[in-house]
C-alpha positions in Angstrom: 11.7 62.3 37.5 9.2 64.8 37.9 5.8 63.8 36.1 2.5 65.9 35.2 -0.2 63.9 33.7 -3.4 65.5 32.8 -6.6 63.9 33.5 -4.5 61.8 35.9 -7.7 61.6 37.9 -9.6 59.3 34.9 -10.0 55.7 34.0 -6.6 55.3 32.3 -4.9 58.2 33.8 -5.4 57.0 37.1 -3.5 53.7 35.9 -1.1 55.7 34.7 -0.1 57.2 37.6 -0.3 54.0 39.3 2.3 52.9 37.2 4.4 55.7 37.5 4.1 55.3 41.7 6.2 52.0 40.8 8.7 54.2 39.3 9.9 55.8 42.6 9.2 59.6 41.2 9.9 62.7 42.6 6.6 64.1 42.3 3.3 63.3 40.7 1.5 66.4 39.5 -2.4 65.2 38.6 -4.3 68.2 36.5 -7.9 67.4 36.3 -11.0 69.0 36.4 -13.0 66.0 37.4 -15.3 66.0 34.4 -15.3 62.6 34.8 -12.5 62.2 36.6 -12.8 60.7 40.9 -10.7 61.2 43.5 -11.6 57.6 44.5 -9.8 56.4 41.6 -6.2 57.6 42.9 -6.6 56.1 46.5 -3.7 53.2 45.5 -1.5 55.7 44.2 -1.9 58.2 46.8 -1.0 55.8 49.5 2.4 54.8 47.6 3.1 58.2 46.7 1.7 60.2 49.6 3.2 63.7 49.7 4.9 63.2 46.2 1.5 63.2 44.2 0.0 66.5 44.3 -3.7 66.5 43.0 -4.6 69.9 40.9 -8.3 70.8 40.0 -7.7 72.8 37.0 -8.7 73.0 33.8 -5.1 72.1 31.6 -6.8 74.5 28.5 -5.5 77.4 30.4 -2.4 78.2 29.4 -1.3 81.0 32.0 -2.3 78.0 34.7 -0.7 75.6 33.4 2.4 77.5 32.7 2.5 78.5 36.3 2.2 74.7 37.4 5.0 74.1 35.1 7.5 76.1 36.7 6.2 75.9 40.1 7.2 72.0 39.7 9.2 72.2 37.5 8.1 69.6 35.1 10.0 67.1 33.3 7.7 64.8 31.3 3.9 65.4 30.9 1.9 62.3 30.1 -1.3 63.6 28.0 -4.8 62.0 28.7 -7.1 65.0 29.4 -9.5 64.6 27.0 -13.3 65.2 26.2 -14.9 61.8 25.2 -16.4 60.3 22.1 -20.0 59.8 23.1 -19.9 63.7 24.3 -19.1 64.4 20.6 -22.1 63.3 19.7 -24.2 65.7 21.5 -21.9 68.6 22.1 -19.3 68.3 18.9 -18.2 71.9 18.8 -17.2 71.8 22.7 -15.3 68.7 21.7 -13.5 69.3 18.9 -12.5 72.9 20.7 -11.5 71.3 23.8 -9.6 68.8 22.6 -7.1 70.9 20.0 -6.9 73.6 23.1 -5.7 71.1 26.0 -2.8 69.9 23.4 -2.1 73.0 22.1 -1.3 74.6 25.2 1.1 71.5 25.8 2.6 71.4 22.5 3.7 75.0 22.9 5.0 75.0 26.1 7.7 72.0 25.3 8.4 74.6 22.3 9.5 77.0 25.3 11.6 74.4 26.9 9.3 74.3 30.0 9.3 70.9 30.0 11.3 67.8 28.2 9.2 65.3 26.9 5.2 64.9 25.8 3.7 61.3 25.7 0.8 62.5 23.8 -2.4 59.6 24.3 -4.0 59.8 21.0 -7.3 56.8 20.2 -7.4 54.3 17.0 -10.5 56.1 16.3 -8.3 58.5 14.3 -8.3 55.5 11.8 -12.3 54.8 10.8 -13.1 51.7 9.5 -10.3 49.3 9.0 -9.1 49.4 5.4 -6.0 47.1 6.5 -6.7 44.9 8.5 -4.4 44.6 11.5 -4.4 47.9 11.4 -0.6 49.7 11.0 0.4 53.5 12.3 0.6 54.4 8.8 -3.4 53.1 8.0 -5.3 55.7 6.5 -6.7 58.3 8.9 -10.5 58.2 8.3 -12.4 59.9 11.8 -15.9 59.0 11.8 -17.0 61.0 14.6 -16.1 64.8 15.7 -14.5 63.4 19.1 -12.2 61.1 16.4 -11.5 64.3 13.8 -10.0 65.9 17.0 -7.8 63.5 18.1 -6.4 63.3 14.6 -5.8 66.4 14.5 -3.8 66.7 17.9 -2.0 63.5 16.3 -1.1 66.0 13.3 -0.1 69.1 15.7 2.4 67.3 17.7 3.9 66.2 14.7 4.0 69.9 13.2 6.0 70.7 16.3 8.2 67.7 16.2 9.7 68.5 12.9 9.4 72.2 13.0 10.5 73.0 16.5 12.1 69.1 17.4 10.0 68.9 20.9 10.8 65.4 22.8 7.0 63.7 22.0 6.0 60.4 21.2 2.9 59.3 20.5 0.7 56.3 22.2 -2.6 55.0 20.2 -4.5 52.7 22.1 -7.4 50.6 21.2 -10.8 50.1 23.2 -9.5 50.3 26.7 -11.6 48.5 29.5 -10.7 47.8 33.0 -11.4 48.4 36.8 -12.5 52.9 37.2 -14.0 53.3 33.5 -16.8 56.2 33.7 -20.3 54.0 33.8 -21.9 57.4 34.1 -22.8 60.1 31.5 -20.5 58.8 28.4 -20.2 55.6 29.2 -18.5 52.7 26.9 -20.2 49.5 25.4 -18.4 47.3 28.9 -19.4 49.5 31.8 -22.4 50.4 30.5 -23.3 47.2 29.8 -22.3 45.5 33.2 -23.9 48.4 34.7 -27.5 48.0 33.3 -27.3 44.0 33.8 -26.8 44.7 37.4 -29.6 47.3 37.8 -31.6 44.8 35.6 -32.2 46.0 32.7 -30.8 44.0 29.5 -27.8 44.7 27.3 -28.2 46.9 24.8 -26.8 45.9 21.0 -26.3 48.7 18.8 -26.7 47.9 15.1 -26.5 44.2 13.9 -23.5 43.9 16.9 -21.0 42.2 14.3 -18.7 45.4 14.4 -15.6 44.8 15.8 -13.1 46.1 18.3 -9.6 45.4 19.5 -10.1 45.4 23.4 -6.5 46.1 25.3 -7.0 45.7 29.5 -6.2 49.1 30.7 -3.2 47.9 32.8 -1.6 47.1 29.6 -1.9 50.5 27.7 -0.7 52.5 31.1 2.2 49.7 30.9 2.7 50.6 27.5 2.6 54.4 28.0 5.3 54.1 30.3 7.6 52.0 28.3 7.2 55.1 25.9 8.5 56.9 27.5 11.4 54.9 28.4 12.3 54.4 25.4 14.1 57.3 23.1 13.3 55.0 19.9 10.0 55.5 20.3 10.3 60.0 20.1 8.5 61.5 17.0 6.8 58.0 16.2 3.1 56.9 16.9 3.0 53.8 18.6 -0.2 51.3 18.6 -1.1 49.6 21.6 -4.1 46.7 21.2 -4.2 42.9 22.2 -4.0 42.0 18.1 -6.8 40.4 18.8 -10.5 41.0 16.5 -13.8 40.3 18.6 -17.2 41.6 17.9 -19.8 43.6 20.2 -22.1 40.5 20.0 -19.2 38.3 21.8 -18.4 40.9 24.0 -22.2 40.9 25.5 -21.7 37.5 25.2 -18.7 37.4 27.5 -20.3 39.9 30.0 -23.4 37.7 30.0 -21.6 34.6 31.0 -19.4 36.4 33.3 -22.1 37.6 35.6 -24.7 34.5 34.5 -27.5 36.8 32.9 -29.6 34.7 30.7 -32.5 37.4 30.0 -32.7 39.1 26.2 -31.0 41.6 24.7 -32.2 44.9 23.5 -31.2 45.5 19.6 -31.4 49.3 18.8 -30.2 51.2 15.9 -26.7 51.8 14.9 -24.6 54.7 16.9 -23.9 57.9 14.5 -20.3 57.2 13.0 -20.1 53.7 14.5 -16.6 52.3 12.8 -17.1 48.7 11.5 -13.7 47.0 12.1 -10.6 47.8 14.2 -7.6 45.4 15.3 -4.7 46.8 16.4 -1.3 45.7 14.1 1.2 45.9 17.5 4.2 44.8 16.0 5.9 48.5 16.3 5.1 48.5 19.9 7.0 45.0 20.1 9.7 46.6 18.3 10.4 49.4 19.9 9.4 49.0 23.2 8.8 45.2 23.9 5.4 45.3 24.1 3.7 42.1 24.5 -0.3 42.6 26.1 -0.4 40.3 29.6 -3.9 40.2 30.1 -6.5 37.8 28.2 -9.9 39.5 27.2 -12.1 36.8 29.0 -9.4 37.2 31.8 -10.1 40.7 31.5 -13.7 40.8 31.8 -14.0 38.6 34.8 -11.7 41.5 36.5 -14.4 44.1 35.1 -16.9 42.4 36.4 -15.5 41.6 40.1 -14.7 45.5 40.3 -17.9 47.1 39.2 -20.0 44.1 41.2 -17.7 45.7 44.5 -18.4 48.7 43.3 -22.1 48.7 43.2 -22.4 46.7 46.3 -20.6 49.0 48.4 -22.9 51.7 47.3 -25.8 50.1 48.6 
């Protein structure tokens, strides 16, 4: 097996590849331009892979690059996580939305050329809005809220063009709100990191809106366990597959759990709510049980207390 997976050097990339070290490859290619991507964060799977991982810092919306890369290696399965983030949409939309539809263009075309096999294509539940149906199926409405969301539907909708026109090998992965050990607490940072981050440079939580939104939160070993078991699996080609917990929890008992976790007992800040905020969200995972025997492993309060310990190691070894 001879893997490339873009943005490899990211929160769930990383995992990813991880994972994939446990799979006894060939070769790991990682494409990543480090926009908020560390080297830091593949120091496991560098010392299990050593030679066999090769780290690339390229842009993958180049085609004639990534063409090159393709052949130089030559390729068999790419796994798809380069991406330009949701909060980023919010400030820079057009660079976004542009971004996004270029990276999985480029790949979608070059499985049309046979210059690879198979595309596990990471899309986001933020495709579907606000829960209509609640567990939330594949075949829920798509309703993006946000610019970052309209453009992973419509990479969702690409691969699928060249699925049935041109029958590339691709399957689709749609996680939920992914937290875990390596997410980006810097510019762009998600309602976890960035609030474990400001309790521990002591400043309070921060609750956007009335906080009873809710989320499905899936530990990011979980969803790179899932992405593999994609891939695995042939049932799972031209299909979308969810991966969540199943399980409903709101922002205010997620501070809540972060609170205890790290035993803050100072206020927290209520501020407006976030442009295109989505109200509800639970993953239905029954597909992924189906077709690939997907059953989540780790508890959310589990979870959080694993957050936690990393980032707390984190920020003291900075000091």
């Amino acid at each position: 097996m001879r893997v490339l997976v873009t943005g490899g050097a990211g929160f769930i990339g990383s995992h990813v590849v991880d994972e994939l070290a446990e799979k006894d490859p060939e070769i790991v290619v990682v494409v990543d331009n480090f926009f908020l991507g560390s080297m830091e964060n593949l120091v496991d799977s560098s010392s299990k892979l050593g030679s066999r991982l090769k780290i690339v810092t390229w842009d993958s919306g180049d085609y004639f690059l990534m063409k090159k890369l393709f052949r130089r290696h030559k390729i068999d399965v790419v796994f798809n996580l380069a991406i330009i983030p949701l909060p980023a949409s919010l400030k820079e939309p057009i660079w976004t939305w542009e971004q996004n539809i270029k990276m999985t263009q480029i790949l979608s075309e070059l499985a049309r050329k046979k210059e690879y096999k198979t595309l596990i294509h990471f899309s986001s539940s933020e495709t579907y809005g606000t829960g209509v149906d609640v567990p939330m199926p594949e075949t829920h409405l798509l309703d993006p809220k946000t610019p970052y969301a309209a453009s992973k539907a419509a990479t969702d909708h690409l691969i699928q063009s060249y699925i049935h026109t041109f029958q590339i090998d691709a399957a689709i992965v749609r996680p939920f709100n992914t937290y875990g050990p390596r997410q980006n607490d810097q510019s762009y940072a998600a309602v976890i990191p960035l609030t474990i981050k400001r309790i521990l440079s002591g400043k309070p939580p921060v609750i956007h809106g009335d906080g009873e939104q809710t989320r499905d939160f899936v530990y990011v070993t979980d969803t790179a366990r899932a992405a593999i078991l994609t891939f695995e699996s042939d049932r799972t080609r031209g299909r979308i597959v969810n991966i969540g917990s199943g399980r409903e929890i709101t922002i205010n008992e997620v501070i809540e759990q972060i609170c205890s976790a790290m035993s803050y007992e100072g206020e927290i800040e209520h501020t407006e709510p976030r442009p295109g905020d989505v109200r509800r969200h639970q993953a239905d995972i029954s597909l992924a049980k189906e077709l690939i025997d997907y059953e989540p492993q780790v508890l959310f309060e589990d979870g959080i207390e694993k957050t936690v310990e990393w980032f707390e190691g984190k920020a003291q070894g900075q000091q």
